[in-house]
C-alpha positions, -999 to +999 in steps of 0.1 A: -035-543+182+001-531+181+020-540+210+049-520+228+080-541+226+114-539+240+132-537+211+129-555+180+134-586+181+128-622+173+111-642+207+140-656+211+163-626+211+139-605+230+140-638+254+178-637+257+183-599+264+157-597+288+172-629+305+208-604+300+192-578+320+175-592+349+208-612+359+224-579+361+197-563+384+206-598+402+183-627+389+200-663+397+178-681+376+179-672+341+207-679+310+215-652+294+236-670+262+207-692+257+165-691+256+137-693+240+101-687+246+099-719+270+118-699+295+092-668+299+082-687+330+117-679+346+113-640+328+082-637+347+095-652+381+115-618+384+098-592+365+096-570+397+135-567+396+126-543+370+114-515+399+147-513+409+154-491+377+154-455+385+139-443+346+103-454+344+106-457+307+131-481+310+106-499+338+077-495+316+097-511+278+109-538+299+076-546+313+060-543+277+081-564+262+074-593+284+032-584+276+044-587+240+055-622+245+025-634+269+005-624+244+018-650+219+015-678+239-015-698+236-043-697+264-033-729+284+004-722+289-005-680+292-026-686+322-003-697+351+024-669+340-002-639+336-013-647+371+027-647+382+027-614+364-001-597+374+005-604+407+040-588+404+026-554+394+000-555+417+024-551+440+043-519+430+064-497+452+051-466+449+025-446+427+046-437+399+059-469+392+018-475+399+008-458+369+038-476+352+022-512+358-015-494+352-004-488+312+014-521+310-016-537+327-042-520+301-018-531+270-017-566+285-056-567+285-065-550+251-037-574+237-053-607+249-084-626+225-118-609+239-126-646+246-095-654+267-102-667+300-069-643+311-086-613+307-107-615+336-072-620+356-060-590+339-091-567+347-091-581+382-053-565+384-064-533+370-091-526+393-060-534+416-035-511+410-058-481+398-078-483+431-041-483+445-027-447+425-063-430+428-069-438+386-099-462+389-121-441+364-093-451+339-103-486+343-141-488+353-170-461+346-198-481+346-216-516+353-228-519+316-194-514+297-174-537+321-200-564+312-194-560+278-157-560+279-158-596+303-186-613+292-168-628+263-142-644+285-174-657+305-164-654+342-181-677+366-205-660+396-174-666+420-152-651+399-174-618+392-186-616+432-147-613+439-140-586+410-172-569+424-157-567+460-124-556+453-141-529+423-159-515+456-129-511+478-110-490+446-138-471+443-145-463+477-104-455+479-108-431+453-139-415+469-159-428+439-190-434+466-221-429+440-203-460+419-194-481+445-229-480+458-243-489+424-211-517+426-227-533+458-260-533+449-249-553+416-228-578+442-256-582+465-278-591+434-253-620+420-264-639+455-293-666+454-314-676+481-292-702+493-264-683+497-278-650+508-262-652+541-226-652+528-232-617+519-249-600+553-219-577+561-219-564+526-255-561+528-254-540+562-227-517+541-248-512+515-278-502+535-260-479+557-242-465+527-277-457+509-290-442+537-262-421+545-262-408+507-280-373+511-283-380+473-305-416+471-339-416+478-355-443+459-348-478+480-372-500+477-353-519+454-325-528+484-358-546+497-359-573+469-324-583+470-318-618+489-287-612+510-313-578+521-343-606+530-316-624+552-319-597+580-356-597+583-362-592+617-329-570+627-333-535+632-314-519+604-339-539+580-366-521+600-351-486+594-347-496+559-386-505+557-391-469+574-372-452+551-391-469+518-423-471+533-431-449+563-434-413+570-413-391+593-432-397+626-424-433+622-385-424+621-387-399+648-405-425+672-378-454+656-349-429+665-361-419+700-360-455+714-329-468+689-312-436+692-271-457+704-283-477+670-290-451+646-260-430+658-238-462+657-242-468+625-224-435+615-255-423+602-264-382+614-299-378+629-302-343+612-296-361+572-320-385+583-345-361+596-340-341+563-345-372+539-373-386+555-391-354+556-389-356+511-395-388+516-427-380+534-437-354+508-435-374+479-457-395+500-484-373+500-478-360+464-487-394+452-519-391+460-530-353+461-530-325+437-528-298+460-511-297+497-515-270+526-489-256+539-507-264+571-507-304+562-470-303+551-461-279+588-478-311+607-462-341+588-429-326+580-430-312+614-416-277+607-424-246+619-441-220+596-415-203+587-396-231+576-422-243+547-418-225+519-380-230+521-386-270+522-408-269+497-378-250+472-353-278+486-377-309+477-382-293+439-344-291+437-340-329+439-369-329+411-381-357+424-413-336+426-429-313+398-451-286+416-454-251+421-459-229+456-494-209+457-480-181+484-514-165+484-531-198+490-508-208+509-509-244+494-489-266+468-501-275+440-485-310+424-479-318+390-460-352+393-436-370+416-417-399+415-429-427+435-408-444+467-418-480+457-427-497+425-447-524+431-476-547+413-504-520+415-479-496+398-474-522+372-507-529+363-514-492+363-489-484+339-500-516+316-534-499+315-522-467+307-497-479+277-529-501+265-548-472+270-521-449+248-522-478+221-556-483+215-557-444+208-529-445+186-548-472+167-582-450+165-558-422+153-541-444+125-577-455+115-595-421+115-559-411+089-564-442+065-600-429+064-594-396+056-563-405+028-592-431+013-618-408+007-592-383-004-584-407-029-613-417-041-624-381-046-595-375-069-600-407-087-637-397-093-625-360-107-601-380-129 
C-alpha cells in the first residue's frame, strides 16, 4: 500500500531531517549532519518528543514518516524497534493526540507483510490506544475477521490469550459489553485442561457477566469450557447449573439461603427472577404444545393478572414461537429454542436430516421416473 511519508525523500534524507528535528524538540542522541537507516533505532528512542508539537498534523507526518521507514526494514531488525514504537504511542497524552497515534498505528499495520510476526505487536497496540480514546469498533468488530487478519502472522496461544485480555478491557471501556462477553468466552476457550485454573478469575467474570446480561439466555455452552469445570463444587458454578438447567423454584430456594452471595456478586434479584422465569418457559415449551395459563401462574409464580403480559415479553425475545388462546386461556407453542444442546439433541437432529434426505432421494427418483416415461412416450410418437 502507499504509505504517508514526511516528505519526499531518500531513507537517508528522511533519516537526517527527522534526526534535525527531534534535536530541536531536545533529543541528545541523534546527528543531524549525518545518518542512515542504521540509526532508526535512535529515531525511535524519541519519537514521543513529537507530542510536544502543538499541530497534530505536524505530530501525525512526523510519526508516518518513521512507519514509512519501519516498514522497509526486514522482519529481524523491524521487531525490537516496532515494539520501542508501539510502546511510545501507546502512551499518548491525551485523546486527540490518541486518535493521532490510532491512524499512524493502522498505517503501520496494513503496511507490514500479512505474514510478519510484527503485526500481532501492532494489533496488540491498537486494541491499546482505541480502547484508550473510546474508538475500539475502528479496530475490532468481530472474533472471525481479527482471526483472519492475524492468523497469517501465526501468534502463539500466549500471545492470543494476552491480546484476548487486553481486547476485553477496551471493549468493556467503551461499553462494548455484548463483544467483550463474546471476547471472554473465546479466552476462556483457548485454555486446556492443564491450565484451566490460570483462568478462574476470568471465568467468575464471565459467568457473572452472562448472567447479569438481561439479553443472554442460552449458557449451557459456559458449562463445557475447562477454566468453567475448574469451579465445580463452588457456588457460582451451582447458580450457573440453575440457570442452564433448573426451573425458577430452584433459584428462588438457591437465592433464599445464598441471598449475601447472589447480591454480592452485583447481580439484581428482580433480572434474575425475570430470566429464570423465560428460562422456565422454554422449559416447558420443549416438551408441550399447548400450556395453561394456570400451569405457567404456578411455575412462573405470577399472579393472574400478570400472565398474559409475560407471555407477550417471552415472544419478544423470540426465543419462543407461540400464540395466546385468551378464550382458552392456554398457549399454544409452535417452536422454542432449547436451553442446552446436548447428545440426545444431536442424534435427534441426525435422524431428522437423514430423515429429510432419504425423502429428497424418493422425490429425485419419483422425477427421473416421470422425465423417463415422458421420454419414451415421445420417442415412441416419433
Amino acid at each position: 500500500m502507499s504509505l504517508p511519508a514526511f516528505i519526499d525523500l531518500t531513507v537517508e534524507e528522511q533519516a537526517i531531517e527527522l534526526n534535525s528535528y527531534f534535536k530541536a524538540l531536545g533529543a541528545s542522541n541523534l546527528d543531524d549532519e549525518q545518518c542512515s537507516e542504521e540509526d532508526l533505532e535512535n529515531i525511535v528512542a524519541v519519537a514521543d518528543l513529537s507530542f510536544k508539537e502543538s499541530n497534530d498534523t505536524e505530530v501525525e507526518g512526523v510519526l508516518n514518516s518513521i512507519v514509512s521507514m519501519l516498514v522497509l526494514l526486514p522482519n529481524e531488525k523491524a521487531e525490537s524497534l516496532i515494539t520501542t514504537f508501539c510502546q511510545k504511542l501507546v502512551k499518548t497524552p491525551s485523546s486527540k493526540l490518541g486518535l493521532v497515534c490510532l491512524r499512524v498505528l493502522s498505517v503501520l499495520f496494513h503496511g507490514l507483510e500479512t505474514t510478519s510476526s510484527t503485526r500481532y505487536t501492532v494489533y496488540y497496540a491498537l486494541v491499546q490506544v482505541a480502547g484508550q480514546v473510546d474508538q475500539i469498533r475502528s479496530v475490532f468488530t468481530d472474533l472471525d475477521k481479527m482471526r483472519a487478519q492475524l492468523s497469517p502472522c501465526n501468534p502463539n496461544n500466549e500471545q492470543m490469550q494476552k491480546l484476548l485480555q487486553i481486547l476485553h478491557e477496551a471493549l468493556l471501556n467503551c461499553r462494548e459489553s455484548e463483544l467483550a462477553s463474546k471476547v471472554l468466552v473465546e479466552l476462556l476457550s483457548t485454555y486446556t485442561t492443564e491450565n484451566a485454573s490460570q483462568a478462574r478469575e476470568e471465568a467468575q467474570r464471565c459467568i457473572v457477566a452472562s448472567l447479569g446480561d438481561p439479553n443472554t439466555f442460552l449458557l449451557d455452552h459456559l458449562l463445557t469450557l475447562q477454566p468453567v469445570k475448574v469451579l465445580e463444587g463452588a457456588l457460582l458454578h451451582d447458580l450457573l447449573t440453575i440457570f442452564v438447567t433448573e426451573k425458577l423454584s430452584a433459584y428462588m430456594k438457591f437465592y433464599e439461603e445464598k441471598k449475601d452471595f447472589v447480591e454480592g456478586l452485583g447481580l439484581k434479584h428482580e433480572q434474575n427472577v425475570r430470566k429464570m422465569r423465560i428460562l422456565t418457559f422454554m422449559q416447558l415449551a420443549e416438551n408441550a404444545t399447548e400450556l395453561s395459563f394456570d400451569t405457567l401462574q404456578t411455575q412462573l409464580q405470577l399472579t393472574e393478572a400478570e400472565v398474559e403480559e409475560f407471555v407477550i415479553v417471552v415472544l419478544k425475545t423470540k426465543l419462543v414461537r407461540a400464540r395466546m388462546d385468551q378464550l382458552n386461556k392456554k398457549v399454544l407453542v409452535s417452536s422454542t429454542m432449547h436451553r442446552t444442546f446436548g447428545k440426545q439433541h444431536w442424534q435427534q437432529l441426525r435422524e431428522l436430516l437423514t430423515t429429510w434426505r432419504t425423502q429428497l432421494r424418493q422425490v429425485k427418483d419419483s422425477m427421473s421416473a416421470i422425465v423417463n416415461e415422458q421420454a419414451e412416450l415421445l420417442s415412441q410418437q416419433s
